[in-house]
C-alpha positions as CSV (number, residue, x, y, z in Angstrom):
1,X,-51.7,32.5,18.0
2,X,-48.7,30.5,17.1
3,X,-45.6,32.4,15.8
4,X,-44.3,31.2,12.1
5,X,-40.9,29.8,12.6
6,X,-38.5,30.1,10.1
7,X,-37.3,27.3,8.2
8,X,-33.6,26.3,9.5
9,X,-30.5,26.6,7.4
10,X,-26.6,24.9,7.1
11,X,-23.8,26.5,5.8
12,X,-21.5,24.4,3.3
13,X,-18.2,26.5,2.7
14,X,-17.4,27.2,-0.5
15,X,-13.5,27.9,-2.0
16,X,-12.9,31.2,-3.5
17,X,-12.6,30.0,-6.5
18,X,-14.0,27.1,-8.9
19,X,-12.6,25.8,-12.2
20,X,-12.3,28.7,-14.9
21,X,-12.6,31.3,-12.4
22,X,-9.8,33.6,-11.7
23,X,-8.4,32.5,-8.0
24,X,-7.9,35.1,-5.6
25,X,-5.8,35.3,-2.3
26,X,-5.9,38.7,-1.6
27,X,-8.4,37.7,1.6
28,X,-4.9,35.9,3.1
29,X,-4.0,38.0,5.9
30,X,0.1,38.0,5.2
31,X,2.4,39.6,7.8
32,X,5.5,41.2,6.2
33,X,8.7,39.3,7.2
34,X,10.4,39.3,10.6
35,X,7.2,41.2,11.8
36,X,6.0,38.2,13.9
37,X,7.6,38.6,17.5
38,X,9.1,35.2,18.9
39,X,8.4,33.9,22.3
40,X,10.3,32.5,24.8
41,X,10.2,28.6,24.2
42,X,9.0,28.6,28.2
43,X,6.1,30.7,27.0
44,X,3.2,29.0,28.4
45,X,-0.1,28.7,25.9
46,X,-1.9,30.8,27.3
47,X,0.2,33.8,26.6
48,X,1.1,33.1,23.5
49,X,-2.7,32.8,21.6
50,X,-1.5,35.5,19.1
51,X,1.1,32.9,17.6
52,X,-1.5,30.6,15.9
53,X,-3.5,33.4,14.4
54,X,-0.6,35.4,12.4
55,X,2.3,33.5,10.5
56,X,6.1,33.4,10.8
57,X,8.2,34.8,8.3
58,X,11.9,35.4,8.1
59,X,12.6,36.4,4.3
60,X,11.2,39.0,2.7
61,X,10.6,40.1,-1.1
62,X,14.7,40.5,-1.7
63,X,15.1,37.1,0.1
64,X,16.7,38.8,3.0
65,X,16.6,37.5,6.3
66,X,14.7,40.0,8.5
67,X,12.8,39.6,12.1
68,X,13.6,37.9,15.8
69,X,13.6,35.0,14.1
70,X,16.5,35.4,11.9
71,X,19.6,32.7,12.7
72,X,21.9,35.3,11.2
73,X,24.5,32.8,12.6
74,X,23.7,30.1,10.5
75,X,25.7,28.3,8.8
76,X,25.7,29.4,4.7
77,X,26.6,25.9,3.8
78,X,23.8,23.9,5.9
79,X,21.5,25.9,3.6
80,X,22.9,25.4,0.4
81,X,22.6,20.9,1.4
82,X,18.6,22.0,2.3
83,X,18.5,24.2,-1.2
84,X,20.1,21.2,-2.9
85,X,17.6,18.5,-1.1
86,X,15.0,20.4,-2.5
87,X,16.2,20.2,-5.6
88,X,16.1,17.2,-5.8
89,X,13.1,16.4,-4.1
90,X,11.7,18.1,-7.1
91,X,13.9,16.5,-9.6
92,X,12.4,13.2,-7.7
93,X,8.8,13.7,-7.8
94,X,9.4,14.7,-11.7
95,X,10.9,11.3,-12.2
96,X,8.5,9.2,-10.2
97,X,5.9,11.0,-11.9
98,X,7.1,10.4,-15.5
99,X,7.3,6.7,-14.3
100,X,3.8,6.1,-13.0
101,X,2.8,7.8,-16.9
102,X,4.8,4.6,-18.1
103,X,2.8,1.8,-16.4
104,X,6.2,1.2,-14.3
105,X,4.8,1.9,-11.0
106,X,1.2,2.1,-9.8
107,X,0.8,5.1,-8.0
108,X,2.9,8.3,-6.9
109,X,2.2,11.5,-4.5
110,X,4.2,14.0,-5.2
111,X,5.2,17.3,-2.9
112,X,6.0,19.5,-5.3
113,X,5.7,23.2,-3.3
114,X,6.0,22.1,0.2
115,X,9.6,20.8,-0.1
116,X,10.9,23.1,2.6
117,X,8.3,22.1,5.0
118,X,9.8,18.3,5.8
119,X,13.7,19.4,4.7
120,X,14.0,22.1,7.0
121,X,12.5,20.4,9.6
122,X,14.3,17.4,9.4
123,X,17.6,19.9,9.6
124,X,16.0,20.6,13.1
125,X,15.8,16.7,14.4
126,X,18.4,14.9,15.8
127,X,19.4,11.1,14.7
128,X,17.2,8.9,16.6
129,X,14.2,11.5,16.9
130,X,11.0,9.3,15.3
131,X,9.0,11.1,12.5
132,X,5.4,9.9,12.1
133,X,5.0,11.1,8.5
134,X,2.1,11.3,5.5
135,X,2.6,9.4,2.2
136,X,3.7,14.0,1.6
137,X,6.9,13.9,3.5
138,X,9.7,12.2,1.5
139,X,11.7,15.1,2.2
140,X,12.4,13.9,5.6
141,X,14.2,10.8,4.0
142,X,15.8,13.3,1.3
143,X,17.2,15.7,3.9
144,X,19.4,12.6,5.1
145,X,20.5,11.3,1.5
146,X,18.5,8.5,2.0
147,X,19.7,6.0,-1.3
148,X,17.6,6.9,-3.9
149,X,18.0,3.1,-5.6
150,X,16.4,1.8,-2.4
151,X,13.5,4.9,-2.3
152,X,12.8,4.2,-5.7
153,X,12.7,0.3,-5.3
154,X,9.9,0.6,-2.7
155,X,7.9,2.8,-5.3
156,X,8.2,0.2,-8.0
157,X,7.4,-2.9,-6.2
158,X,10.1,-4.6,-7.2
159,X,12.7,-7.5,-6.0
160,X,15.2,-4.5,-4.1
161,X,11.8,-3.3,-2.8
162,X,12.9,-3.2,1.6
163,X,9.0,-3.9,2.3
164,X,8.8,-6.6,-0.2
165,X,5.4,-5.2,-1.8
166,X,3.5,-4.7,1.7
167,X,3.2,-1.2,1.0
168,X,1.5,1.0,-1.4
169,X,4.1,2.8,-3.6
170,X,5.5,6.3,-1.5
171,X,4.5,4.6,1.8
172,X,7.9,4.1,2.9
173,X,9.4,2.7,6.0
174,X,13.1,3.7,7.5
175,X,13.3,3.0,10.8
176,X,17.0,4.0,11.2
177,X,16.1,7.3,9.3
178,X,13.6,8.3,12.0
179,X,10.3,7.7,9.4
180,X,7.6,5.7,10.8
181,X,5.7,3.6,8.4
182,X,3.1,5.3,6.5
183,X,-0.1,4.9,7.4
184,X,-2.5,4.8,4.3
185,X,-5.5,5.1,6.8
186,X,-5.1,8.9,7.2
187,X,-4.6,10.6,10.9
188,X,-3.5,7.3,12.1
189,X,0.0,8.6,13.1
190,X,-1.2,11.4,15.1
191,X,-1.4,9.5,18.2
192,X,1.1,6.9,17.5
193,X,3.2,9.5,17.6
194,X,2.1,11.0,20.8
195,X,2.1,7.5,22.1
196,X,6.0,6.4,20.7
197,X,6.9,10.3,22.4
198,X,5.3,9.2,25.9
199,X,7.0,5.6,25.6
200,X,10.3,7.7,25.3
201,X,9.7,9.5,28.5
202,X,9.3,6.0,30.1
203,X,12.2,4.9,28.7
204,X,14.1,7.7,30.6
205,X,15.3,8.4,26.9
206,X,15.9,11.8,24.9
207,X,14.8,11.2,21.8
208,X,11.2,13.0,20.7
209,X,8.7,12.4,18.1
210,X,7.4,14.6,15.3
211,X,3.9,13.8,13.9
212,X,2.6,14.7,10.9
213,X,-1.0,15.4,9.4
214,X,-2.8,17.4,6.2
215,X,-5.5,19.9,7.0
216,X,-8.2,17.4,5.4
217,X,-6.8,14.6,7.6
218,X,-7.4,17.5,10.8
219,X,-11.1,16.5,10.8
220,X,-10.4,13.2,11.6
221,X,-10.6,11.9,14.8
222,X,-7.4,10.7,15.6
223,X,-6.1,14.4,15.3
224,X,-8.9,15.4,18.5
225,X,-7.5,11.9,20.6
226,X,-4.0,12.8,20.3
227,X,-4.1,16.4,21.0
228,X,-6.5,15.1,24.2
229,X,-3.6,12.6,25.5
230,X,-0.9,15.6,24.5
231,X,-2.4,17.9,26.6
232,X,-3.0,15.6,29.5
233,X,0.7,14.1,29.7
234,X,2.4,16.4,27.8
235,X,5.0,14.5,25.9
236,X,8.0,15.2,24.2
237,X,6.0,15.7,20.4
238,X,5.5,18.5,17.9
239,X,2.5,18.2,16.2
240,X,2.9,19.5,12.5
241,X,-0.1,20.4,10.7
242,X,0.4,20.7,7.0
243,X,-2.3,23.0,5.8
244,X,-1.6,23.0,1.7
245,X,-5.4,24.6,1.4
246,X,-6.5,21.2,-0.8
247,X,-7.3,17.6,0.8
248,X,-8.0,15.0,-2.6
249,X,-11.1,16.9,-3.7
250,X,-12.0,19.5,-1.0
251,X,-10.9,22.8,0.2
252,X,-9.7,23.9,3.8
253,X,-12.9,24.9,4.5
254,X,-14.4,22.1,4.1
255,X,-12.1,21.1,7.3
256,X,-13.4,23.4,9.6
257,X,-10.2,25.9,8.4
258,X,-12.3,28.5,6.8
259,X,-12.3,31.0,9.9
260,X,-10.5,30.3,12.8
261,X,-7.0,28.7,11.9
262,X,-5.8,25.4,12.4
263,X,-3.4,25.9,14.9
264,X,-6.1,27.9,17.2
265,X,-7.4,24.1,17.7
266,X,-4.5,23.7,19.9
267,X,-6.2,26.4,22.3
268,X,-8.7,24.2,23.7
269,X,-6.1,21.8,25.0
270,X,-4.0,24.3,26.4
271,X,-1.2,23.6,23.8
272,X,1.2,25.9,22.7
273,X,0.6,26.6,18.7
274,X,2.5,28.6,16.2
275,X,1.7,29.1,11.9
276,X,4.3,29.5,10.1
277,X,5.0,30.6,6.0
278,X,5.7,26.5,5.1
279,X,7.5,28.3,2.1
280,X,10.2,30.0,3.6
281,X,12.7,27.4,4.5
282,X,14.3,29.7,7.4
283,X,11.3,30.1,8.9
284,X,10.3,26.4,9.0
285,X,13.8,26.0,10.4
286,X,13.4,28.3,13.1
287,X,10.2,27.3,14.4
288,X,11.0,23.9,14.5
289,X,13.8,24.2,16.6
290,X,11.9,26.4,18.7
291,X,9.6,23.7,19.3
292,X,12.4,20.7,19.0
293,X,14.0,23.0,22.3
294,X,10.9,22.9,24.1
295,X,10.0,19.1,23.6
296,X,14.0,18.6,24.5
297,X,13.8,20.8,28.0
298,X,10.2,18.6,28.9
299,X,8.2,21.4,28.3
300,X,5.8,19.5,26.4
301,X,3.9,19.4,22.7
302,X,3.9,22.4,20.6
303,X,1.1,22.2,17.8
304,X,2.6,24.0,14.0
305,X,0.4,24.9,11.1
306,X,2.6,24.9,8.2
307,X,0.4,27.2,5.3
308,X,1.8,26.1,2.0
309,X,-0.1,25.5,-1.2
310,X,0.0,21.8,-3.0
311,X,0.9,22.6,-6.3
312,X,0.7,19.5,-8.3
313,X,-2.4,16.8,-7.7
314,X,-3.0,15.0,-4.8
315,X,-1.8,11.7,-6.1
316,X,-1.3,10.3,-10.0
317,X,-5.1,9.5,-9.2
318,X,-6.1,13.2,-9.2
319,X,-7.3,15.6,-12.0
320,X,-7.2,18.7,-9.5
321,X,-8.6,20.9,-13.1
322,X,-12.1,19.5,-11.8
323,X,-12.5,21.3,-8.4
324,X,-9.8,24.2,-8.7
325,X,-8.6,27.0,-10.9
326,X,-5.9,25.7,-13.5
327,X,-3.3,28.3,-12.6
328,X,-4.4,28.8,-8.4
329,X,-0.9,27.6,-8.1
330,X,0.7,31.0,-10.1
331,X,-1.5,33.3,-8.0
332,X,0.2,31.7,-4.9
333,X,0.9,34.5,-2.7
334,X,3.9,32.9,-0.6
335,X,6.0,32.0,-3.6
336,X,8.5,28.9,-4.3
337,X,10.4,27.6,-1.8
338,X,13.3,26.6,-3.7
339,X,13.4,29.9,-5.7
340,X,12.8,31.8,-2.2
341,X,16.4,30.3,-1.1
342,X,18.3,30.3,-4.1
343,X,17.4,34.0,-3.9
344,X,18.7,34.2,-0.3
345,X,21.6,32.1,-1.3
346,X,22.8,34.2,-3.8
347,X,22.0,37.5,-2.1
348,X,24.8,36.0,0.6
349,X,27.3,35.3,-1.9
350,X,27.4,31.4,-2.0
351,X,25.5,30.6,-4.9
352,X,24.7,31.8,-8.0
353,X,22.5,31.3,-11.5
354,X,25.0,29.0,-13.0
355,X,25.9,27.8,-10.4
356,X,22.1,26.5,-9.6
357,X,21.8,25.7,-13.6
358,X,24.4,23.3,-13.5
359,X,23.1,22.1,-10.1
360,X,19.7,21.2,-11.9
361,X,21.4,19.3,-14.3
362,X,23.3,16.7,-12.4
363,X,20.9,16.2,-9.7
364,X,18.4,15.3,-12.7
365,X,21.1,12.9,-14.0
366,X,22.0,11.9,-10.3
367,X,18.2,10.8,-10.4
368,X,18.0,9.6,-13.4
369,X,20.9,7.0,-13.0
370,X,18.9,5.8,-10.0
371,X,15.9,5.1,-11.6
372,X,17.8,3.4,-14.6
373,X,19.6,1.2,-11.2
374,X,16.1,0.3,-9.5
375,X,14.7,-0.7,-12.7
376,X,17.5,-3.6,-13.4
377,X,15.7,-5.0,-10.5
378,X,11.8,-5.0,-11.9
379,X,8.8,-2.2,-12.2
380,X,5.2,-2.5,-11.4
381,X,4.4,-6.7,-11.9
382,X,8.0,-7.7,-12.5
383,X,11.0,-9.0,-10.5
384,X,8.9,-9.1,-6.7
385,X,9.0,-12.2,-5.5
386,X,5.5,-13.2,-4.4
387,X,5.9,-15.9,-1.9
388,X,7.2,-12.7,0.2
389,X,3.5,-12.0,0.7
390,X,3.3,-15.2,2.8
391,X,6.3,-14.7,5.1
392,X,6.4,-12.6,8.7
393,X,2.3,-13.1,8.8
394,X,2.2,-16.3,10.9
395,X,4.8,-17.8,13.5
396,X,3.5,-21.0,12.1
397,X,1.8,-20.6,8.2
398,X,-1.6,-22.6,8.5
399,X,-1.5,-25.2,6.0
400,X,-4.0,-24.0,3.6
401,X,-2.0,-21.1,2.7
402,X,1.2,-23.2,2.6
403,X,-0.8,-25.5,-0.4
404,X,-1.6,-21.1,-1.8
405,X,2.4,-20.5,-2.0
406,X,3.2,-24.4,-3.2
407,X,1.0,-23.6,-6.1
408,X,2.2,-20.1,-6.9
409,X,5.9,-21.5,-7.1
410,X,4.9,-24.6,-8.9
């Protein structure tokens, strides 16, 4: 007699929480602050496994710095320029969006609630380190006063624009700021990265690379090839994982980050992996020079999950109010990153309420000028030049296109 089989299932994660549903959080395992211990940056993987699992925290509820990894040396006024970046980061995003509502630009991502993540890190880096960013890190250009004009040119399209229109709008390229050109084909820059970092070696040079990816972009394959050549030659590169819980449409989960973390792919490879609270701008700050020492002394990769929350949509294209709760962002459990250091801020005795008030106000005028600049110089259809398209293509421009760009400036 032949035994009845039973019929075979899948699973297909599901969020905890759908559209008009309260959202809840309270599954999140949260370590209280400075209870994380901190490794030796010679720490080999193997005995550090614990790291990926838990999450780094330095300030706690008062906004106190608390825990090993605490710089209770640092310097009050380096915070206050990466409280102030943020600030305007935000003020930023607020702008661009407004912009993209006008019909002046086409398209805008904005970062609103991982701020911290790509300014403190950048604080970290050294001039002439190489950051392989998403179309989510324009913080790393903020956190060096990159001109806003120019930043703003490249998201209009417009005659100032430094890539001439060969970019979509946010996808910036600054090589002399460290940023790598944005890659609209996501995961891409994973292994560029790891590739630029073992070209350094070569080189005989010092400077490392930072790569940068989202937790819906971890699924890709490009993230499994570059933590395979990583592993294998060990390069100078920190491998940031950016897990803000949503890709476009599509929870964590969906990613494979439902029950074993993102950082705990790093085990496999025998890399050395930390998460960290992406909120708390101290601890982003810490564990990225922890793992900006260990590139620098050739110890090889270090692999970070940064858990954050993306506040806002994924692009201008989005209407997140179709696959989340409307207010998942309030029920945040990590909090704001720029409130979260203003606290601390104030708690030491540089800053204070007006003080931050009137800060809000100028750096929204600051912006605002900017944009007003960048638009003398077209929006969205107006003031590029379009023979531009035709140049830095071909050594020699075959002749059918040459008759194209005779007729478009006839």
């Amino acid at each position: 007699m032949t035994k009845k089989r039973i019929p075979l299932t899948f699973s297909v994660p599901e969020p905890i929480s759908r559209p008009g549903q309260e959202p809840d959080f309270s599954a999140m395992a949260i370590p209280a602050a400075g209870e994380v211990r901190r490794p030796e940056v010679s720490c080999p993987a193997e005995e550090m496994k614990d790291m990926a699992r838990t999450m780094v925290r330095v300030l706690n509820r008062d906004g106190t710095a608390v825990g090993p990894w605490a710089d209770l040396d640092s310097d009050p006024e380096d915070l206050l320029k990466g409280l102030r970046s943020m600030m305007r980061m935000r003020a930023f995003d607020d702008r661009m969006l407004s912009m993209q509502r006008q019909g002046k630009t086409s398209f805008y991502i904005q970062c609103s609630g991982e701020e911290a993540i790509a300014i403190a890190h950048q604080s970290a880096l050294s001039p002439g380190d190489m950051n392989f960013p998403t179309y989510r890190q324009q913080g790393l250009l903020m956190a060096q006063d990159y001109p806003l004009e120019t930043m703003i040119c490249q998201i209009l399209s417009n005659e100032k624009d430094p890539l001439e229109g060969r970019q979509m709008p946010t996808l910036h390229s600054v090589k002399d700021y460290g940023f790598f050109t944005v890659s609209g084909n996501l995961g891409t820059q994973f292994i560029h990265a790891v590739g630029w970092a073992m070209a350094s070696a070569i080189k005989g040079d010092s400077r490392i690379a930072s790569a940068w990816i989202g937790e819906g972009a971890a699924a890709e394959i490009d993230f499994h090839s570059a933590l395979v050549n990583a592993s294998v030659y060990k390069p100078p590169v920190i491998l940031n994982v950016v897990n803000n819980q949503w890709a476009i449409s599509s929870f964590h989960g969906i990613a494979g980050g439902d029950h074993a973390t993102f950082a705990e792919r790093a085990h496999g490879y025998d890399i050395p992996a930390l998460r960290a609270d992406g909120n708390d701008f101290l601890a982003v700050r810490a564990v990225s020079k922890w793992a900006v020492e260990r590139a620098r002394r050739n110890l090889g990769p270090t692999l970070i999950e940064w858990v954050t929350y993306r506040a806002g949509a994924h692009s201008t294209s989005d209407d997140p109010g179709k696959y989340r709760p409307k207010h998942e962002s309030d029920a945040w459990p990590l909090g704001d990153p720029v409130l979260r250091l203003k606290t601390h801020l104030i708690n030491l005795g540089t800053w204070s309420e007006e003080r931050h008030v009137q800060a809000e106000v100028e750096i929204k005028e600051e912006i605002r000028d900017a944009s007003k600049e960048a638009e003398k110089s077209g929006v969205m259809g107006h003031g590029a030049r379009v023979g531009a398209m035709f140049e830095n293509v071909y050594k020699t421009i075959p002749p059918h296109l040459v008759a194209q760009l005779n007729e478009l400036e006839s």
